[in-house]
Every structure is written in structure tokens, then in C-alpha cells.
Biotite code that builds the C-alpha atoms (Angstrom):
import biotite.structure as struc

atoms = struc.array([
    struc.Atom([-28.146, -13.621, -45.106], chain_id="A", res_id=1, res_name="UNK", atom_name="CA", element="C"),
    struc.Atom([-24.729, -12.008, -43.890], chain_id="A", res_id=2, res_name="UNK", atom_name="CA", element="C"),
    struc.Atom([-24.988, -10.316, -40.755], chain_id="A", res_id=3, res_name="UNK", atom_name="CA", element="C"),
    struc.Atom([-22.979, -7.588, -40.057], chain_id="A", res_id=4, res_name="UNK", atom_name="CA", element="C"),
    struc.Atom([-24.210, -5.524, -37.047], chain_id="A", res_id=5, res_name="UNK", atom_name="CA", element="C"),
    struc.Atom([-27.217, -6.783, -34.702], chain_id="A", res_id=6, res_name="UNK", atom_name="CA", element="C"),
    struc.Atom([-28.119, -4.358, -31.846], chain_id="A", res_id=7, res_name="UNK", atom_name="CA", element="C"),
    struc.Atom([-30.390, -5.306, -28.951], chain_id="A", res_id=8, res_name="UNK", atom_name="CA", element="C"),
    struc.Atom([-32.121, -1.951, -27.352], chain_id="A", res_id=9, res_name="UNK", atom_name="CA", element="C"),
    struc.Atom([-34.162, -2.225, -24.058], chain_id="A", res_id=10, res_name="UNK", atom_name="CA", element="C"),
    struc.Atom([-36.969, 1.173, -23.867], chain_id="A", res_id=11, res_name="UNK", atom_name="CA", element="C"),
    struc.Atom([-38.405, 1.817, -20.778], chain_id="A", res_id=12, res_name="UNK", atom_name="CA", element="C"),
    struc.Atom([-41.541, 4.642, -20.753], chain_id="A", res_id=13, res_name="UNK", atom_name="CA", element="C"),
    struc.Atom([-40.239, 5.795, -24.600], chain_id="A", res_id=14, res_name="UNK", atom_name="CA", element="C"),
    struc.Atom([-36.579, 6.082, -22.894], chain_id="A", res_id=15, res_name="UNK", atom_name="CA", element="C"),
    struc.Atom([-33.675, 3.849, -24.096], chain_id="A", res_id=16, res_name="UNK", atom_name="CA", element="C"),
    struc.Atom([-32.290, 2.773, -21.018], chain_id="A", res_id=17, res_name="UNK", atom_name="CA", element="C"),
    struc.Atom([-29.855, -0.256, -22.026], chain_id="A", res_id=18, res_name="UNK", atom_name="CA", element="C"),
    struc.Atom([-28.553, -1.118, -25.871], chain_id="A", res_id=19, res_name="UNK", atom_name="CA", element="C"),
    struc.Atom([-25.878, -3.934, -26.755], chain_id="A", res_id=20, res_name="UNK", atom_name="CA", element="C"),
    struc.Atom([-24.224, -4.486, -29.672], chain_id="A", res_id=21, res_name="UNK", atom_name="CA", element="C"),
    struc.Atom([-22.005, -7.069, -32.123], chain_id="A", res_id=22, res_name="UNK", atom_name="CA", element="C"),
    struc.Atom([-20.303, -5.864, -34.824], chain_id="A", res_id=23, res_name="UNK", atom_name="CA", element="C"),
    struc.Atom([-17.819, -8.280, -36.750], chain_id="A", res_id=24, res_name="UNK", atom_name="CA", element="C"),
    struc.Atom([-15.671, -9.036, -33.449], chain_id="A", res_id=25, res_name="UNK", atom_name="CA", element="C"),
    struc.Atom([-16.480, -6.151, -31.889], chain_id="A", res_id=26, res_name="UNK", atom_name="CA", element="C"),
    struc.Atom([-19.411, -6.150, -28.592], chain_id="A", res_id=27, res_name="UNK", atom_name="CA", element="C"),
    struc.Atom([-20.218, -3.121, -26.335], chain_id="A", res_id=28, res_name="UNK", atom_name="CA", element="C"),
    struc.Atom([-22.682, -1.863, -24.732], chain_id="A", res_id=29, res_name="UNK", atom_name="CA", element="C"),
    struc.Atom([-23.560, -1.237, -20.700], chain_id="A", res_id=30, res_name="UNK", atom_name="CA", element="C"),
    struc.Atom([-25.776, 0.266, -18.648], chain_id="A", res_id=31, res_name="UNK", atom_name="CA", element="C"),
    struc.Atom([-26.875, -1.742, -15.291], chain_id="A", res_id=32, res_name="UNK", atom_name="CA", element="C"),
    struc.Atom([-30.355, -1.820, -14.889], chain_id="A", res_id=33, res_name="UNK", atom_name="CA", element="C"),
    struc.Atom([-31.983, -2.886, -11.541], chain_id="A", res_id=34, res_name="UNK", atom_name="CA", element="C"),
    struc.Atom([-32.771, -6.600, -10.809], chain_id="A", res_id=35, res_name="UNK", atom_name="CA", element="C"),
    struc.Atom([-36.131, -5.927, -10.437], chain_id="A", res_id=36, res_name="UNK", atom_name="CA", element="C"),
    struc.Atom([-36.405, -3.955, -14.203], chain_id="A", res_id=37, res_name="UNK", atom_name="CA", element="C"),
    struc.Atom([-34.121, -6.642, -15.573], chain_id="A", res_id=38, res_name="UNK", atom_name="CA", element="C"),
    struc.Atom([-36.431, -9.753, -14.277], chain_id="A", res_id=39, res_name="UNK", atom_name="CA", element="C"),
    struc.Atom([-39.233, -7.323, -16.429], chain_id="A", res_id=40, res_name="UNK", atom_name="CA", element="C"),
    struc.Atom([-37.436, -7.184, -19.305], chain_id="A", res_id=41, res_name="UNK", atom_name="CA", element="C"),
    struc.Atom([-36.378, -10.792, -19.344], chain_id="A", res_id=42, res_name="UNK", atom_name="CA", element="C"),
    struc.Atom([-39.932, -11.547, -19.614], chain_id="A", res_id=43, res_name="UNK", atom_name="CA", element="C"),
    struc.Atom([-40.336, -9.201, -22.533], chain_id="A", res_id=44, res_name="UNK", atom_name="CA", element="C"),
    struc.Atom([-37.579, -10.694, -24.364], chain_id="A", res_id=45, res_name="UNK", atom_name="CA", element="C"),
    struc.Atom([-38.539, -13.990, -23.749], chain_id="A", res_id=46, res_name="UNK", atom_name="CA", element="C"),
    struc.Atom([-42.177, -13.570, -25.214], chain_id="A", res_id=47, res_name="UNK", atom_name="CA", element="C"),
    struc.Atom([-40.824, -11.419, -27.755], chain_id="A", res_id=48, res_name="UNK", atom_name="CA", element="C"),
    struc.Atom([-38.451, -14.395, -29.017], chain_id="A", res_id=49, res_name="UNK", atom_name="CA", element="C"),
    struc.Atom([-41.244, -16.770, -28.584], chain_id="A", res_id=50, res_name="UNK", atom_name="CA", element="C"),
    struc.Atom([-43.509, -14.451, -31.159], chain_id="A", res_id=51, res_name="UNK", atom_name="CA", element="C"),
    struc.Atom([-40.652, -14.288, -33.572], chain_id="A", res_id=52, res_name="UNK", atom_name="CA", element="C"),
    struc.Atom([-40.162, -17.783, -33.875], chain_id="A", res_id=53, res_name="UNK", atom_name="CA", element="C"),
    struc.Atom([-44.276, -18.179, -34.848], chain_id="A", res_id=54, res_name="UNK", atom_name="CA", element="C"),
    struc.Atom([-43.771, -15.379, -37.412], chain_id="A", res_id=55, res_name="UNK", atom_name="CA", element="C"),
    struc.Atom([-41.130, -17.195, -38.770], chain_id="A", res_id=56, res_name="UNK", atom_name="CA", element="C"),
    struc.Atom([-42.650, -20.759, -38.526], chain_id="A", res_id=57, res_name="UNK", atom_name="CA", element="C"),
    struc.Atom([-45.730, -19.491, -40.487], chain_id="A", res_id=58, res_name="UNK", atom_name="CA", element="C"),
    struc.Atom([-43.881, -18.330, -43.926], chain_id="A", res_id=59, res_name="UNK", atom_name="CA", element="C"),
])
């Protein structure tokens, strides 16, 4: 599969609060979030990764 744009998007209470992009060479993307909302969202990420990786290891 060629990849040609990913975007990562963080949504706090059905508000986007911090997206990130790459595009070819091309990255962008800020908003700071607080430590304490980014050591949250870490977590999210983290188990979200760890669920993707089962989906994929089941096909």
C-alpha cells in the first residue's frame, strides 16, 4: 500500500484539540496541550496501538 497522507487527530469531549500531519515531505501540525492531558492521551494512543496490532494479527 502507498501512503500518501497519514493524519493523527487527538478529540477531547467531541472537540479536536491537537491534529498532526505527513504528507510526502511535508509535517505540520501544533497545538500544546497540557502535561497532564498529554500523559491522558499517551495512554489512549498507546492502548489504541496495542488494539490495532491484535486486529491486524488476527486476519
Amino acid at each position: 500500500m502507498d501512503i500518501q497522507h497519514t493524519r493523527v487527530t487527538v478529540e477531547i469531549n467531541h472537540d479536536v484539540q491537537f491534529s498532526r500531519f505527513h504528507e510526502g515531505e511535508q509535517k505540520g501540525g501544533v497545538q500544546p496541550l497540557a502535561p497532564e492531558v498529554i500523559a491522558i492521551v499517551k495512554a489512549q494512543l498507546e492502548d489504541a496501538l496495542l488494539h490495532l496490532e491484535e486486529l491486524a494479527s488476527r486476519k
